[in-house]
C-alpha positions in Angstrom: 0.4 23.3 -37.4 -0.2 26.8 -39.0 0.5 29.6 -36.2 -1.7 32.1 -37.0 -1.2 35.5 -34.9 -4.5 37.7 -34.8 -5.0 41.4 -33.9 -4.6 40.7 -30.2 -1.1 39.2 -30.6 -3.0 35.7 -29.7 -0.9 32.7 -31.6 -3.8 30.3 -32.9 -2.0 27.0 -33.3 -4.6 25.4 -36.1 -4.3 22.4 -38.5 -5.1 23.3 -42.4 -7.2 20.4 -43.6 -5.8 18.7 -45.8 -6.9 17.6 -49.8 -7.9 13.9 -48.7 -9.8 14.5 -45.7 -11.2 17.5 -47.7 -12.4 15.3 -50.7 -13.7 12.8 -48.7 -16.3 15.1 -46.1 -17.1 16.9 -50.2 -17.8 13.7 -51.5 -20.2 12.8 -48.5 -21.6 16.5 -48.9 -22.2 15.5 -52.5 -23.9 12.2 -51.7 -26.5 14.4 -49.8 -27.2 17.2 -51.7 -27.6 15.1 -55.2 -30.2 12.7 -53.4 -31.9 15.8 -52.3 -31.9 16.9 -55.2 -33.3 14.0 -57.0 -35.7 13.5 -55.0 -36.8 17.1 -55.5 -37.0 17.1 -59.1 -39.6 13.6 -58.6 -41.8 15.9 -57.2 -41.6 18.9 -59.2 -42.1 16.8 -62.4 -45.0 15.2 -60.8 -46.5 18.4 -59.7 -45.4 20.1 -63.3 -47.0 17.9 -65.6 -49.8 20.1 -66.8 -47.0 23.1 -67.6 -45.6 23.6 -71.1 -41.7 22.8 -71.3 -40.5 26.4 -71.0 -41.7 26.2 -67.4 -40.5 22.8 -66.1 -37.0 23.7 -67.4 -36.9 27.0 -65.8 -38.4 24.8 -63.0 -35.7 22.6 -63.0 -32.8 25.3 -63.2 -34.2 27.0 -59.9 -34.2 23.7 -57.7 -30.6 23.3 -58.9 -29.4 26.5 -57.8 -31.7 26.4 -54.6 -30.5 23.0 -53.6 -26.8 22.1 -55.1 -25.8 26.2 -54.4 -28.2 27.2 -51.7 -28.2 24.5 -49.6 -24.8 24.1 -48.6 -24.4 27.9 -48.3 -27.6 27.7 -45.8 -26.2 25.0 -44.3 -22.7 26.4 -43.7 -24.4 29.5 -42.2 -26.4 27.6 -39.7 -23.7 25.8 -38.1 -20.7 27.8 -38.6 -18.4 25.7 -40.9 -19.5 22.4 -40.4 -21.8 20.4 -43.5 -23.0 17.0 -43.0 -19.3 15.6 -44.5 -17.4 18.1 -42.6 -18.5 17.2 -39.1 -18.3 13.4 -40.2 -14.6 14.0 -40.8 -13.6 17.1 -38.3 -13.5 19.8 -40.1 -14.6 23.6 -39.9 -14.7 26.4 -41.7 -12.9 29.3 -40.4 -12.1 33.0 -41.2 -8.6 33.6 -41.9 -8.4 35.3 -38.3 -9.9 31.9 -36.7 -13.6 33.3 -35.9 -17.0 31.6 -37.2 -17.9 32.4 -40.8 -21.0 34.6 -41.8 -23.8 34.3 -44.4 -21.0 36.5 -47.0 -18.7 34.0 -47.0 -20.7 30.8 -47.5 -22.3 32.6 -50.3 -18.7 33.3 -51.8 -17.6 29.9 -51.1 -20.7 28.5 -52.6 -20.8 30.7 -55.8 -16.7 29.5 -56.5 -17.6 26.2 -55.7 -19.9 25.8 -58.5 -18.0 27.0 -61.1 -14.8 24.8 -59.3 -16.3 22.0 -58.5 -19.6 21.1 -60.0 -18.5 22.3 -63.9 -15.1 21.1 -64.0 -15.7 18.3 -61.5 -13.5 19.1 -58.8 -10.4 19.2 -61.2 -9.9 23.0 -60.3 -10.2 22.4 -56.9 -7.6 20.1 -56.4 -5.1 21.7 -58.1 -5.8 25.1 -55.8 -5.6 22.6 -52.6 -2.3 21.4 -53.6 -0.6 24.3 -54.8 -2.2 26.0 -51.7 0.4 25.8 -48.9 -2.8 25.6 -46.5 -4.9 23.4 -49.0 -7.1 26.3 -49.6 -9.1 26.5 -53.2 -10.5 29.3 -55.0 -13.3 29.5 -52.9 -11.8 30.0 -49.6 -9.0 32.1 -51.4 -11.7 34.6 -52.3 -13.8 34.7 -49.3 -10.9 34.8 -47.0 -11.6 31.6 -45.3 -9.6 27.9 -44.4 -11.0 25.0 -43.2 -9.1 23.6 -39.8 -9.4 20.3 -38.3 -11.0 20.4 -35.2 -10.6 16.9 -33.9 -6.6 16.7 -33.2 -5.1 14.5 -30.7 -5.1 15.8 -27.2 -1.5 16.8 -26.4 0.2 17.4 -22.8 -0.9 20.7 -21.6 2.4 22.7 -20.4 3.5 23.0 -16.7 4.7 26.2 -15.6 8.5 26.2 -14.5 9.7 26.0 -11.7 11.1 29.2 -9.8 15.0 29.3 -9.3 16.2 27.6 -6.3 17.9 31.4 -5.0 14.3 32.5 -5.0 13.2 30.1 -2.5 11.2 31.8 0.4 11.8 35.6 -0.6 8.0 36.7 -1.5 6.5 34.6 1.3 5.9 38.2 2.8 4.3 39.5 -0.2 0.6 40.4 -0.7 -1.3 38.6 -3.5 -5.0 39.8 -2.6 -5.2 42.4 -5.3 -3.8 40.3 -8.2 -6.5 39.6 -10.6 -6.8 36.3 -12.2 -6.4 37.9 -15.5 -3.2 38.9 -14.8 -2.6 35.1 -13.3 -3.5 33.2 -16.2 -1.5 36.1 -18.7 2.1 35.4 -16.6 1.0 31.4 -16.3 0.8 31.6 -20.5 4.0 33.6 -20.9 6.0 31.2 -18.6 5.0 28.2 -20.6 5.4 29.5 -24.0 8.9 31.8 -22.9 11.0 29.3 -24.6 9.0 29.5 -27.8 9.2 33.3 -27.9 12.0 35.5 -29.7 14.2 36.8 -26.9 13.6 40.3 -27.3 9.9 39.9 -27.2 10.3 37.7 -24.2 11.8 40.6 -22.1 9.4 43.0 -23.4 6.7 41.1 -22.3 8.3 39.9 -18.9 9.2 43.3 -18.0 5.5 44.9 -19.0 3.9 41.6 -16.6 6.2 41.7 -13.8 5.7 46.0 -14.0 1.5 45.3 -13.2 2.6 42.8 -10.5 4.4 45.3 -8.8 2.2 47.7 -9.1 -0.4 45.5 -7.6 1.4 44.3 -4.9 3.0 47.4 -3.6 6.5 45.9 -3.1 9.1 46.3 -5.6 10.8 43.7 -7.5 14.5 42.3 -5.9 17.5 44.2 -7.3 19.4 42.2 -10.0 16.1 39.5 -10.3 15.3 39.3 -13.9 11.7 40.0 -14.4 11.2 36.2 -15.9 12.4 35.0 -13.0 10.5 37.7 -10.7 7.3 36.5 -12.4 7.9 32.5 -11.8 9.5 33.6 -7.9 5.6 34.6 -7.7 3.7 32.2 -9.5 5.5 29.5 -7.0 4.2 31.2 -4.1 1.0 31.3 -4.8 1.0 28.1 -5.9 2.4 27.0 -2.4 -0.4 29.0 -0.7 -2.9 26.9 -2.5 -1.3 23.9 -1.6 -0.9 24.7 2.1 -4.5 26.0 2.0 -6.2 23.1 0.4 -4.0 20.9 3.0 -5.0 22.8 5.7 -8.4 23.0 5.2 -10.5 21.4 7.8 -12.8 18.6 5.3 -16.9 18.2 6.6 -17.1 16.2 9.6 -14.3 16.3 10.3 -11.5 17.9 13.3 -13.3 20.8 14.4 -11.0 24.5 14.7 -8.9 25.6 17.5 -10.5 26.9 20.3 -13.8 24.6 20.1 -14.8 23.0 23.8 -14.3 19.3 23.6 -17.7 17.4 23.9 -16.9 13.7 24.7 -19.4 11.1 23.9 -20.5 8.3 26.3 -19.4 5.1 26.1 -21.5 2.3 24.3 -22.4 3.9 21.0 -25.5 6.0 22.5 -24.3 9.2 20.8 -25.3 11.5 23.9 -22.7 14.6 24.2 -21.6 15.2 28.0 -22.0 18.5 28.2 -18.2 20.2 28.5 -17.1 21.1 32.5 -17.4 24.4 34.1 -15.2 26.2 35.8 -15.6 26.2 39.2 -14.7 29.9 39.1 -18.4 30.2 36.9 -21.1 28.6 38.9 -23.3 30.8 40.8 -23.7 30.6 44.5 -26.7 28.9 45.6 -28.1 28.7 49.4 -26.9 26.1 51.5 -29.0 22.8 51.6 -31.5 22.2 54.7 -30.1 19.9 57.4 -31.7 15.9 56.3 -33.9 14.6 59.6 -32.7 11.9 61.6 -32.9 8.5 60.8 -33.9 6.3 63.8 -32.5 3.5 64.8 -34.2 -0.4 64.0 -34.7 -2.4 66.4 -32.2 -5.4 66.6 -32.7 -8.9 64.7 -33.1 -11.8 67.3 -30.1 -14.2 66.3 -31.6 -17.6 65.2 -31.2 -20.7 67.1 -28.5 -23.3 65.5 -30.4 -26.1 63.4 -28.8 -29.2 64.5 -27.0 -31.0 62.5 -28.9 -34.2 60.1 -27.2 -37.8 60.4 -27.0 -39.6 57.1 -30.7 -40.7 55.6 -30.4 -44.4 54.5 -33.0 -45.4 51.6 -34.7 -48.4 51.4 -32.5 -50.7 48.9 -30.1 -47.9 48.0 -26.5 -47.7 49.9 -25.3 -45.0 52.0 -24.2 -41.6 50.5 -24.0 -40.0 53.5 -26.0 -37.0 52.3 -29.3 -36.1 52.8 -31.7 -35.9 49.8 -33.1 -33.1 48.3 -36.5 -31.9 50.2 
């Protein structure tokens, strides 16, 4: 890993390629641009037949610069850093401050590689990449560029600390509304790389932080706090208000807030809402109802005289039951 510290005091953490994985995306690069330019020179000599041989060979040397020099510098322009080989291995070409190269430096590159690679067959080359402690050659040594792996393994991202026990509940008072989250994510990067930093910077920079945080919220910092510890004090109380927030939070469909009427639902599925009681205290007077008419009386139902009572019925060739058939 090459820490590479820009204007902005950013660290850029990048990996040098390598000599192998370097040869291998130049010999895939190589591959390419030599069957391009094969094929090219087919069809010039078809299409210069009828010229004398002053002009085929002057001919030929143009598509060799155009295509073995001014293709990979085109090509390097266009997509920032990456040939054909260097994508197919994950590698980039970068400016020595980690930005995207420009048409200048291809064309440098391109022009050294040439005279490095192409006329002493790469024997230059490797010798600058090894004796290189980033595996640069000429090339990239003269147009202030290295080429970086860009496909590295994914590593753990870093947590921010925890706050100090002691600290516990003092800033649950304290208004975070005006903090930007620029100023969120630049104390979140300085309390997972604090450990990494020389001391003396690390209090410079923890004092300068915790300073705008204070200014932002309006309440000074605790006497005798350290200002790392102010900032992480902080940084765990917000991060608690987003936890009890997101807890809190009432999801889509479901418990509705405080202070809604309750509507229950009948029972049997039907989905019709009773409409919520009213206060007695709300409903308007009405006038009193008119007096119903009287019902009258019905005459009454003459009782019915007794049936008398049925001996048993004997059928002809069947025995006694002692009831009395059906009908």
């Amino acid at each position: 890993m090459n820490e590479l510290v820009t204007g902005d005091a950013v660290v850029l953490g990048l990996r040098p390629a390598r000599l192998p994985s370097r040869a291998l995306a130049l010999a895939i690069d190589l591959v390419v641009v030599v069957t391009v330019f094969v094929l090219v020179s087919i069809g010039l000599g078809i299409a210069a037949v009828s010229l004398d041989e002053a002009a085929v060979a002057a001919i030929g040397v143009a598509a060799f610069l155009l295509v073995l020099v001014g293709g990979p510098v085109a090509v390097e322009t266009l997509s920032h850093g990456r040939s054909l080989g260097k994508l197919a291995c994950g590698l980039r070409v970068v400016r020595d401050d980690g930005g995207p190269i420009r048409f200048r430096h291809a064309l440098v590159r391109g022009a050294m590689g040439m005279v490095e690679i192409l006329m002493t067959f790469g024997v230059v080359a490797c010798v600058a990449s090894l004796a290189s402690a980033r595996g640069r050659r000429l090339g990239d040594v003269f147009a202030g560029t290295l080429v970086v792996r860009e496909r590295v393994p994914a590593g753990r991202s870093a947590a921010v600390p925890p706050p100090p026990p002691w600290l516990a509940g003092r800033f649950a008072q304290l208004d975070l509304s005006a903090v930007p989250d620029g100023l969120w994510l630049a104390i979140r990067q300085y309390l997972t790389r604090m450990h990494q930093l020389d001391p003396e910077v690390g209090r410079t920079i923890s004092e300068r932080l915790a300073g705008e945080l204070v200014a932002l919220t309006g309440a000074p910092a605790p006497h005798g706090v350290p200002a790392a510890a102010y900032l992480a004090g902080v940084v765990g109380e917000r991060q608690s208000r987003d936890a009890r927030r997101v807890f809190t939070a009432v999801p889509p469909g479901g418990f509705a807030p405080p202070g809604t009427p309750f509507a229950p639902v009948l029972p049997g599925g039907s989905g019709t809402v009773v409409a919520p009681a009213v206060p007695a205290a709300s409903v308007p007077t009405t006038a009193p109802a008119q007096a119903a008419a009287p019902v009258p009386a019905v005459a009454p139902v003459p009782a019915v005289a007794p049936v008398p009572a049925v001996g048993p019925v004997t059928a002809v060739g069947a025995p006694t039951t002692g009831f009395a058939p059906p009908g």
